[in-house]
C-alpha positions as CSV (number, residue, x, y, z in Angstrom):
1,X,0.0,0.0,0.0
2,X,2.9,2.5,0.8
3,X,4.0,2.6,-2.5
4,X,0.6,3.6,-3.6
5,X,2.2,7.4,-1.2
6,X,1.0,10.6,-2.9
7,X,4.2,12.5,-4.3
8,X,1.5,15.6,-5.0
9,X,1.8,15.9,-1.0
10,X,5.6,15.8,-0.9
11,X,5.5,18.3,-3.6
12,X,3.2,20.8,-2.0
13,X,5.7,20.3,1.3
14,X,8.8,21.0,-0.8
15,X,7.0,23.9,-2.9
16,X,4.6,25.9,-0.7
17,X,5.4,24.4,2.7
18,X,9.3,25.0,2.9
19,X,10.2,27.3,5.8
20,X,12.1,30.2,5.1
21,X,15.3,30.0,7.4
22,X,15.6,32.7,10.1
23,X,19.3,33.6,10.6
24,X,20.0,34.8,14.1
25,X,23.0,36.2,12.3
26,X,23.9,37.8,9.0
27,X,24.5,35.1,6.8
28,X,27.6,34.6,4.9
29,X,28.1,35.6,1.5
30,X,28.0,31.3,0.8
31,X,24.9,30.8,2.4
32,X,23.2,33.8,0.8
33,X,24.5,32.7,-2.9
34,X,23.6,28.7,-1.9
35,X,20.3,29.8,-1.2
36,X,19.4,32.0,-4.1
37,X,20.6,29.1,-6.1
38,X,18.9,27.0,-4.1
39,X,15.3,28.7,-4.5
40,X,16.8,29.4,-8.5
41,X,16.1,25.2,-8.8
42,X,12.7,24.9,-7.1
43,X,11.4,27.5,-9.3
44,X,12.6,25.7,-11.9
45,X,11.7,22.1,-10.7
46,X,15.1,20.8,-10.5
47,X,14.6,19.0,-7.5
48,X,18.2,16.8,-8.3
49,X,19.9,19.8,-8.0
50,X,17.8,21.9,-5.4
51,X,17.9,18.5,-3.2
52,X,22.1,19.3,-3.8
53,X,22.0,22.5,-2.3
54,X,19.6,21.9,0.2
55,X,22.0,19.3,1.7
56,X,25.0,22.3,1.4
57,X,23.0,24.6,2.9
58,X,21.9,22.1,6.1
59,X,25.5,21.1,6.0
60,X,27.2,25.0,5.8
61,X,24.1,26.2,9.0
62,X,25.1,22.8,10.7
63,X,29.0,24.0,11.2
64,X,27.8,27.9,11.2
65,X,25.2,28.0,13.4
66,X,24.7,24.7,15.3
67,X,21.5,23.9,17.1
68,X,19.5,26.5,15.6
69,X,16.3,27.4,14.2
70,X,17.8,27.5,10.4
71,X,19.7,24.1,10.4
72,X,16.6,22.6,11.8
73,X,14.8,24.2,8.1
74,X,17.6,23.4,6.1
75,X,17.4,19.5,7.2
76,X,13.6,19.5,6.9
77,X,14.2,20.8,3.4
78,X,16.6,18.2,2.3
79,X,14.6,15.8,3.7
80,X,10.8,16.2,2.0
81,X,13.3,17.1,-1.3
82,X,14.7,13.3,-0.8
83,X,11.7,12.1,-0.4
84,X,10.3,13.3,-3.3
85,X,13.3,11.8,-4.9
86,X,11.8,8.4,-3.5
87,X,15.8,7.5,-2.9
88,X,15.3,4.2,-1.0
89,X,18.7,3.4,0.2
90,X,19.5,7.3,1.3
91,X,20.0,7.1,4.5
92,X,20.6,10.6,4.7
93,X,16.9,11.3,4.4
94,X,15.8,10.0,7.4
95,X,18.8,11.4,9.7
96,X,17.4,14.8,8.0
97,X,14.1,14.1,9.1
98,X,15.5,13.5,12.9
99,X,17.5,16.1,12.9
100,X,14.8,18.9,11.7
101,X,12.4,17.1,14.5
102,X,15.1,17.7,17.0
103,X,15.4,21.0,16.4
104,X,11.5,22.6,16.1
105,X,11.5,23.7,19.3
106,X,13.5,26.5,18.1
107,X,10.0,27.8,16.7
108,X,8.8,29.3,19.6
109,X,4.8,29.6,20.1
110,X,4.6,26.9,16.4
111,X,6.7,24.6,17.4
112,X,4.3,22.5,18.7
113,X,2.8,22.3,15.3
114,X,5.8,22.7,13.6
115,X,6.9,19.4,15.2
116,X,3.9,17.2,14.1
117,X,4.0,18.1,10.7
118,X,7.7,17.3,10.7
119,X,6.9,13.9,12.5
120,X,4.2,13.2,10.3
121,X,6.4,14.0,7.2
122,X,9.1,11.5,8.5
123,X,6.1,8.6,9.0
124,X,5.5,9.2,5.4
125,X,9.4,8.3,4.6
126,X,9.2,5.5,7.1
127,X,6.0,3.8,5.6
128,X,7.2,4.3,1.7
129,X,10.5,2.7,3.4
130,X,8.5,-0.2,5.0
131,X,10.3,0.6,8.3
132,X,6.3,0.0,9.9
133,X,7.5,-0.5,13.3
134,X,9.4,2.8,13.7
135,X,6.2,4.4,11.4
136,X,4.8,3.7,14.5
137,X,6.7,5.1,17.0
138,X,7.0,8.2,15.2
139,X,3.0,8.6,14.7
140,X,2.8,7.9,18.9
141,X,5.0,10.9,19.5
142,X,3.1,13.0,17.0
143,X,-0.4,11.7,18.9
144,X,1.9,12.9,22.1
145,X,2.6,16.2,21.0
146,X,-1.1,16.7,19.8
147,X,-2.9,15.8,22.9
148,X,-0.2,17.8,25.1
149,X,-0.4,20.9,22.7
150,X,-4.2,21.1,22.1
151,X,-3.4,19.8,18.5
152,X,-6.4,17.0,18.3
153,X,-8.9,19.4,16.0
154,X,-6.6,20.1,13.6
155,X,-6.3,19.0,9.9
156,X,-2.5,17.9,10.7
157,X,-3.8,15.9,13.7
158,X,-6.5,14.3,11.4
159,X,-3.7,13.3,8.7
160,X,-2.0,12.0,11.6
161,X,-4.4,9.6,12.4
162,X,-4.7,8.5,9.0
163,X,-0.8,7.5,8.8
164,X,-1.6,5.7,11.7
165,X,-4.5,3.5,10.3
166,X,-2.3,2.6,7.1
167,X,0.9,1.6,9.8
168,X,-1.5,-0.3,11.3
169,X,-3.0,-2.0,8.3
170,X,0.4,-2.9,7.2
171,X,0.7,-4.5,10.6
172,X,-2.1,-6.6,9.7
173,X,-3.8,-5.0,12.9
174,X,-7.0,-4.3,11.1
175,X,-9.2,-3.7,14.3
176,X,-6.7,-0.7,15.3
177,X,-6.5,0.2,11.9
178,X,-10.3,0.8,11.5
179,X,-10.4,2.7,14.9
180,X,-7.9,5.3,13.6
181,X,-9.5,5.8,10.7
182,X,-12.8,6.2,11.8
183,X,-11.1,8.7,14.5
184,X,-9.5,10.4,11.4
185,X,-13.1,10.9,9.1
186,X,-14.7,12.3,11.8
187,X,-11.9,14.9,12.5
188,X,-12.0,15.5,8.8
189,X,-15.8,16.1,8.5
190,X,-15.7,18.5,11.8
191,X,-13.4,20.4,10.1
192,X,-15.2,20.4,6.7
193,X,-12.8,18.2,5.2
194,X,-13.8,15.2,4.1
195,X,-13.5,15.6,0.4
196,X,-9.8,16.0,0.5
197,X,-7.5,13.8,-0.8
198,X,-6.2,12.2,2.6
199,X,-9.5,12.2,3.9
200,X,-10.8,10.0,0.8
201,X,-7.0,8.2,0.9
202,X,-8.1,7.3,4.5
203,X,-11.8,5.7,2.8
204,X,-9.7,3.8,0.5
205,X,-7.1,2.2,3.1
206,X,-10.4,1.6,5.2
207,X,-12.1,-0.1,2.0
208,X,-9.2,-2.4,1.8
209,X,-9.6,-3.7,5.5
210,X,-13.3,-4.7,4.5
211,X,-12.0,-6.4,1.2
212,X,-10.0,-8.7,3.6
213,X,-12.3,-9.1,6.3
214,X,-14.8,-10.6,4.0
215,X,-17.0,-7.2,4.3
216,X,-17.8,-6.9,0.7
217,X,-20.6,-4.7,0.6
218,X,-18.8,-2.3,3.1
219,X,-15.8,-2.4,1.2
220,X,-17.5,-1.9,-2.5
221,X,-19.4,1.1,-1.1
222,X,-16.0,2.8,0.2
223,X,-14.3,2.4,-3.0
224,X,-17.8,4.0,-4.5
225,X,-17.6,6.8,-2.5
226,X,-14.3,7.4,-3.7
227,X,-14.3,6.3,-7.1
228,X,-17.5,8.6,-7.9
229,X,-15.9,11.8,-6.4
230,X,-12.8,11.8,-8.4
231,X,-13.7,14.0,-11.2
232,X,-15.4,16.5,-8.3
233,X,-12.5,17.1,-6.2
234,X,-9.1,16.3,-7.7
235,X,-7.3,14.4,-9.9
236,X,-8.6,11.6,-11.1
237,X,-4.5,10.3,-11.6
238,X,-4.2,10.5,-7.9
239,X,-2.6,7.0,-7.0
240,X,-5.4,6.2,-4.3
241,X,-8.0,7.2,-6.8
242,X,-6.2,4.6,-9.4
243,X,-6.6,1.8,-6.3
244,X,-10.2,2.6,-6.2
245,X,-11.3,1.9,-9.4
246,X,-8.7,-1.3,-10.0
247,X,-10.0,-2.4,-6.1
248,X,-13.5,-1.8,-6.9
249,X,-13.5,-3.8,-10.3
250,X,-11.7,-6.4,-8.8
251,X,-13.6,-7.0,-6.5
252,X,-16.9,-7.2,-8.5
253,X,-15.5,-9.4,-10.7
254,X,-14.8,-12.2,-8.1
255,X,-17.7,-11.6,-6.1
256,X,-19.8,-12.3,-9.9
257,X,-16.8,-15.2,-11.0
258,X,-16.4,-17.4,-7.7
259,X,-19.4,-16.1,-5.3
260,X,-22.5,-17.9,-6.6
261,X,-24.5,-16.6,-3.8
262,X,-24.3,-13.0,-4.3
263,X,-26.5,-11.7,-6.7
264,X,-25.9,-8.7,-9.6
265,X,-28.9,-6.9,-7.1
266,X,-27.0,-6.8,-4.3
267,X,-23.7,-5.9,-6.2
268,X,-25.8,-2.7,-7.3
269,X,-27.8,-1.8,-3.8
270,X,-23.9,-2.3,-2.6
271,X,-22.5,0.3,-5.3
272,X,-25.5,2.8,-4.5
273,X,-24.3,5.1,-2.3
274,X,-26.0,7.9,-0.6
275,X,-22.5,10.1,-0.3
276,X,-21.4,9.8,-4.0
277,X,-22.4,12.8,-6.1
278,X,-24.7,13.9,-7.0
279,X,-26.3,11.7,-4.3
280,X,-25.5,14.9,-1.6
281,X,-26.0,17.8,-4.2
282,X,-29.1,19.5,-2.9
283,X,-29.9,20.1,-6.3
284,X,-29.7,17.0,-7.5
285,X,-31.9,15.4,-4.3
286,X,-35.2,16.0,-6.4
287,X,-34.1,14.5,-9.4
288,X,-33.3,11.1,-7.1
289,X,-36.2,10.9,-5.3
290,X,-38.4,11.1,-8.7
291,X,-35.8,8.3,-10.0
292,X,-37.0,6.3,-6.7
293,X,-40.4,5.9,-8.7
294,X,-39.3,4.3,-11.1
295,X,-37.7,0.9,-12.4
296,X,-35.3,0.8,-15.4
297,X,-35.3,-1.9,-18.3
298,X,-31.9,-1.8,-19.5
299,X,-32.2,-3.0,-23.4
300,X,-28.6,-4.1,-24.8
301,X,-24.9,-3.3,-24.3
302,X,-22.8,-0.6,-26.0
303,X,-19.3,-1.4,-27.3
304,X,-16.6,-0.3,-25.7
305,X,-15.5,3.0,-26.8
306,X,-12.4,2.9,-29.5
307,X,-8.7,4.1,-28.4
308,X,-9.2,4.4,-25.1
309,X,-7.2,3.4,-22.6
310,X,-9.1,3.7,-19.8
311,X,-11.1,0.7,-18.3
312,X,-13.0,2.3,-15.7
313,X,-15.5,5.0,-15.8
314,X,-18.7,7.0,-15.4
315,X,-21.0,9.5,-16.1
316,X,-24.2,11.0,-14.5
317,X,-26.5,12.6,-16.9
318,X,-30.2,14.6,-16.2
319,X,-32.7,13.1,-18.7
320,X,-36.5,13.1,-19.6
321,X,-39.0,10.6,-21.0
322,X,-41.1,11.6,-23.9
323,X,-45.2,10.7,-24.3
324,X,-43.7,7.4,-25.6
325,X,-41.7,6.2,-22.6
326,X,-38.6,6.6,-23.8
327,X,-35.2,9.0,-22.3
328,X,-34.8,12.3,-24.4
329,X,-32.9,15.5,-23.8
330,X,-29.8,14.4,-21.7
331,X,-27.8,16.6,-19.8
332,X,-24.4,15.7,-18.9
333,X,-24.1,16.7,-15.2
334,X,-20.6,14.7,-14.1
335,X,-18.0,11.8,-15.1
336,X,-14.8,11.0,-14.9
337,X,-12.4,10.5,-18.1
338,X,-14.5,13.6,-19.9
339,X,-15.1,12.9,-23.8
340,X,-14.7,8.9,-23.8
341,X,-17.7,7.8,-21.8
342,X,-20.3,10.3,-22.0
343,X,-21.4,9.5,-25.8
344,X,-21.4,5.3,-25.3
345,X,-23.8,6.5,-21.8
346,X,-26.1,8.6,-23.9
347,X,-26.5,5.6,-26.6
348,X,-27.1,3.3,-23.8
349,X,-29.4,5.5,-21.9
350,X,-31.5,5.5,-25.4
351,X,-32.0,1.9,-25.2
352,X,-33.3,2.1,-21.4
353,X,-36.9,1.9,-20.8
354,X,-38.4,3.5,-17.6
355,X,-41.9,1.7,-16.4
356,X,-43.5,2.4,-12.7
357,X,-42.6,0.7,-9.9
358,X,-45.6,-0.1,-8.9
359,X,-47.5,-0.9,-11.8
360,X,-45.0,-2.2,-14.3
361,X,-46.4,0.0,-17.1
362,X,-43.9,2.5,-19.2
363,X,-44.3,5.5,-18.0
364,X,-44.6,9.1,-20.0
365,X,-44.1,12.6,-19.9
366,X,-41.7,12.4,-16.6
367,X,-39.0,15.4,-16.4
368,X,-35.6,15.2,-14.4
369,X,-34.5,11.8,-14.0
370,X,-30.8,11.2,-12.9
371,X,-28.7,7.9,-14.7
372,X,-25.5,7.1,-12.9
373,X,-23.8,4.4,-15.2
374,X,-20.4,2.7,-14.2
375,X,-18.3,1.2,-16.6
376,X,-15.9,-1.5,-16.2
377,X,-15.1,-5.0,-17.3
378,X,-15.9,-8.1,-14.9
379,X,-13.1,-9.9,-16.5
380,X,-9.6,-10.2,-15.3
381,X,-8.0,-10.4,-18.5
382,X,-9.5,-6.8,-19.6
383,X,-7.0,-5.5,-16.9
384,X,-5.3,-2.6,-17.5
385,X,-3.5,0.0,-15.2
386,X,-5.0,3.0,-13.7
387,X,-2.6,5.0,-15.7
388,X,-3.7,3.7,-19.5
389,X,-0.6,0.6,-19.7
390,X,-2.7,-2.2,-21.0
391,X,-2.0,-5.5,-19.6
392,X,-0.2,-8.2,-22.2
393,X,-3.5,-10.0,-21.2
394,X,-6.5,-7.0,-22.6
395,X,-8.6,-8.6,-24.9
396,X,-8.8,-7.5,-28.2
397,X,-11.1,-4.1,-29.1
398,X,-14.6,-5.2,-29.5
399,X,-14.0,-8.6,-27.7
400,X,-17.0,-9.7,-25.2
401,X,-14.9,-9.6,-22.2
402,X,-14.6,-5.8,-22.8
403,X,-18.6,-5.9,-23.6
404,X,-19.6,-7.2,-20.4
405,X,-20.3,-3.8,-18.6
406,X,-22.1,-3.6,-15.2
407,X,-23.9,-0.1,-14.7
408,X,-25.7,1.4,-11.4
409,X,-28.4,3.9,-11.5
């Protein structure tokens, strides 16, 4: 799972987060001119040679200034820089990380958060280093330093917790795993958070859990949650995004291949989620109670769409049924992967036929209905990465595997 670690995060601590070194002293002509070159390569987005000269300048404040406020920066800058750098074997990285931890206190009145984010930071290194154990001890200091500061109703606290569920999952200690998480959602949603990226990372460590407990409909409706959102809040490339959709497929297709007992109906009422947009729009709320009315016929398949890459997807449209029961003037309202999906839904949703719950009869003349359809393969073989790679196993374009499409509504 660690390797699965956001570098957007690392990059947003090395590009908007780095502290700005406050020298007791007047700094030396070197330091001044290793800086400006230093600052010179982030601007740039060398981080090969800004992670250089960050190491120069922690180096040059080490023998300057000691135990000080600015080598404490300069090491905490080398080390999220190295991290970003994903150098494995760089030992150097971690003493950084120690040594800019060692040295907050220097902040004054922020050291208190100063040091949690640093400790957090250094988790981070620890988990994409599989070093759980120490992970571990890290994250109880931070927890520490929160309670004893007043930290616990902060965002950093909340991210906090989050590392700790995923150290804890690595462990294999699911039970403490699940605890921390659920600590963690609930600190995001009191803060308003909880369409952020760690907040939804924390729903798809949690899904994961519930995939190996044998909690399959908990665990398909957290990767829903997540996977329907992507589009709405940020990057769909996100890594943890990526494990939703491969997780959530994956899962569907062995429930359907080896689970004889679970049905396609309780796949779907798994998959229908009340937090997944547009499910929590206000808008939107009207259009899915009319759509509660109603049952949909779903009348043939539509071919996969030609030179994608893409495996995965969806697409919520607003539609109407005409005075002879069928869907008319669609409105796209959402989906992810923008421009392969939404014609193959609109041809499908043509085929649909919308008839009364209660009656069974087609129904006509109905305004704002709201179609969510999912796409992806049941089959194995039609693998391919979150990123576009297709497996050497993808089925040829056209074949049936890549025609067997499972859609919610």
């Amino acid at each position: 799972m660690v390797r699965f670690i956001s570098l957007l995060f690392l990059g947003v601590l090395a590009f908007t987060a780095m502290p700005q070194p406050a020298i007791a002293k007047e700094p030396t002509a070197r330091i001044k001119s290793l800086y400006a070159d230093y600052q010179s390569a982030l601007a740039l987005e060398d981080l090969e040679k800004a992670n250089s000269l960050a190491r120069k300048l922690w180096k040059q404040s080490e023998k300057l200034y000691g135990d000080s406020k600015q080598t404490g920066d300069f090491a905490y800058n080398f080390a999220v820089i190295g991290m970003t750098l994903t150098r494995k074997h760089d030992s150097r990285t971690g003493k950084a990380y120690e040594r800019s931890i060692e040295l907050a206190h220097f902040h004054g009145d922020t050291s208190s958060t100063i040091s949690l984010k640093r400790h957090t930071a250094y988790a981070m290194y620890l988990l994409n280093r599989r070093n759980y154990k120490k992970a571990r001890s890290i994250l109880n200091n931070a927890d520490n330093i929160s309670q004893d500061s007043n930290l616990t109703k902060t965002a950093e606290y909340a991210f906090a917790l989050s590392l700790q569920a995923e150290t804890a999952y690595e462990l294999k200690l699911y039970e403490e795993a699940i605890t921390y998480i659920d600590k963690s959602l609930h600190q995001y949603a009191s803060l308003e958070k909880s369409n952020t990226v760690n907040a939804r990372k924390a729903l798809v460590i949690k899904a994961d859990i519930d995939a190996k407990l044998g909690n399959w409909q908990e665990a398909l409706a957290g990767y829903e949650t997540v996977y329907m959102n992507v589009d709405r809040y940020f990057d769909e490339k996100h890594p943890y995004i990526g494990r939703a959709y491969v997780s959530r497929e994956r899962l569907t297709s062995r429930l359907l291949l080896e689970n004889k007992s679970i049905s396609e109906a309780q796949i779907e009422e798994a998959l229908s989620c009340p937090d997944c947009w547009p499910n929590f729009e206000e808008k939107y709320r009207p259009n899915i109670q009319i759509n509660s009315l109603y049952q949909i016929d779903s009348v043939g398949l539509v071919k996969w769409p030609r030179n994608t890459p893409y495996l995965s997807g969806f697409v919520v449209y607003i539609y109407d049924i005409d005075n002879h029961g069928k869907p008319v003037n669609f409105r796209f309202a959402n989906g992810s992967h923008l421009y392969t999906f939404d014609k193959p839904a609109a041809k499908l949703l043509k085929r649909w036929r919308v008839r009364d719950l209660k009656t069974g009869e087609p129904v006509k003349n109905v305004q704002g209905l709201v179609a969510t359809i999912s796409y992806y393969s049941y089959f194995q073989e039609s693998y391919a990465d979150f990123y576009g790679n297709p497996t050497d196993r993808r089925p040829p374009e056209g074949s049936a595997a890549l025609n067997n499409l499972y859609s919610t509504r």
